[in-house]
N, C-alpha and C positions, 0 to 999 in steps of 0.2 A: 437591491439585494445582491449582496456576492457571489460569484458564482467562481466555476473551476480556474479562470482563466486568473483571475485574481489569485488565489488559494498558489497558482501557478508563479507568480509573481513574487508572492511574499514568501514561499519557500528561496526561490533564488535568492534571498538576500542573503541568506548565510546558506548553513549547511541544508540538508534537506530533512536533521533532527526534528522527532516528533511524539506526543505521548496516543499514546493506540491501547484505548479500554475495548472491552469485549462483556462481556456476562456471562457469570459460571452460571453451572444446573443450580445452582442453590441463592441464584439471583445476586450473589456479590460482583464488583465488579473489579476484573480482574483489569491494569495497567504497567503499559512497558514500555519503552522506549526504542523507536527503532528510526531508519531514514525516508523516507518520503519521498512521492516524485508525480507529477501527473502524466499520466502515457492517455492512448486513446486504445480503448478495448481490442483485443485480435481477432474476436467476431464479428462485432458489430460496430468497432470504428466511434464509437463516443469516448470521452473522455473521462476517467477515473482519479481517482486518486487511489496509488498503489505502493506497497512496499514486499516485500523478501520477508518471509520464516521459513524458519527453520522444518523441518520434515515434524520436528517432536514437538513443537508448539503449542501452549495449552490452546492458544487464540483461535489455532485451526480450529480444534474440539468444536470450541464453541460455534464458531462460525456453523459448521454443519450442521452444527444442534439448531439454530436458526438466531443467532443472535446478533445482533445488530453492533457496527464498529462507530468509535469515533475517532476521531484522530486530533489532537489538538496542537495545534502548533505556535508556539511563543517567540518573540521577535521585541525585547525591553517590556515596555508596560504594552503592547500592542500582541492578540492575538486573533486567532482564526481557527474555527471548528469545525468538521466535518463529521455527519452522522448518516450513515446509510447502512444499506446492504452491501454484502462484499459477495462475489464469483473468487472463488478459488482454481487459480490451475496450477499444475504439479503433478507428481506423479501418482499420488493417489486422488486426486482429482482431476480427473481429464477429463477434458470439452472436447464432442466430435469434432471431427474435424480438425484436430491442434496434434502436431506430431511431433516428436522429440524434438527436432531440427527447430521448429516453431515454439516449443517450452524453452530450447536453448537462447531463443533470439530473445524472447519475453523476458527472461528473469534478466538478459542481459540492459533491453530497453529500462526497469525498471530501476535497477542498479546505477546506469547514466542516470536517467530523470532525477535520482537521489539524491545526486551531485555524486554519483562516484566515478572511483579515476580506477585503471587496473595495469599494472606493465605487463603482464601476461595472460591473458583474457581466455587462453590456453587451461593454465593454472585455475583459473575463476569458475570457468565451465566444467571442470573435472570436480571441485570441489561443491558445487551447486548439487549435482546428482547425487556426489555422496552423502553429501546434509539430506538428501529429500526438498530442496528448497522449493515454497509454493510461491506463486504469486497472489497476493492479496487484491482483487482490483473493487476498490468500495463507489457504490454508483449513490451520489449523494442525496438524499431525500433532504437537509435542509445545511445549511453552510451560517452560523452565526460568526458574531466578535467583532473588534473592534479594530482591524487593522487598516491597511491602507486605503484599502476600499471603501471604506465607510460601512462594513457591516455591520 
């Protein structure tokens, strides 16, 4: 069985693009596209698989509403799924304990892990607050597909 540290591997190969469904209230499911990255949680130190929205994100909604994420990640005919729960941190979602300084380091870990690059990290971080940007951190309940690992 596949687990993060693969999921981890087969993002590196390209970029860290990914498709991230969620489920509206009306049970449709809503999918987007955004970057990818495995960090390990800032509370608890396990490992996630994480990405950046937007403050205005319908994904957030749902998330709070209690809906479950997946992420799916394609790499030719070989892919990788991840389905769990996600912890949300941001500004409308704060975790005791996590202070600005520590949301700023976060959205910045997760952005690296994505495969991103920044020349002004300055820039990056003044623009992250004013989006509202959250961190998505999805703690995996089951990880399918067919990629490298032999999922």
């Amino acid at each position: 069985m596949p687990d993060l540290e693969d999921v981890r591997r087969f993002l590196s190969d390209e970029s860290g693009l990914a498709v991230v469904s969620t489920t509206q209230a009306d049970s449709r499911v809503l999918s987007s596209v955004a970057n990818c990255g495995v960090i390990d949680h800032p509370v608890n130190g396990e490992p996630r698989l994480a990405l950046i929205s937007m403050g205005s994100a319908a994904r957030l909604k749902h998330v709070r509403r209690g809906s479950a994420v997946t992420i799916a990640i394609r790499r030719g005919w070989q892919w990788i799924s991840v389905t769990g729960t996600a912890d949300l941190v941001g500004p409308a979602d704060q975790i005791d304990g996590l202070d600005a300084e520590t949301l700023r380091l976060l959205l910045r870990a997760v952005f690296v892990a994505a495969g991103g690059t920044h020349d002004d990290f300055d820039a990056y971080d003044r623009s992250m607050v004013e989006e509202g940007r959250t961190a998505v951190l999805v703690s995996p309940d089951r990880i399918l597909g067919n990629g490298p690992a032999g999922a």
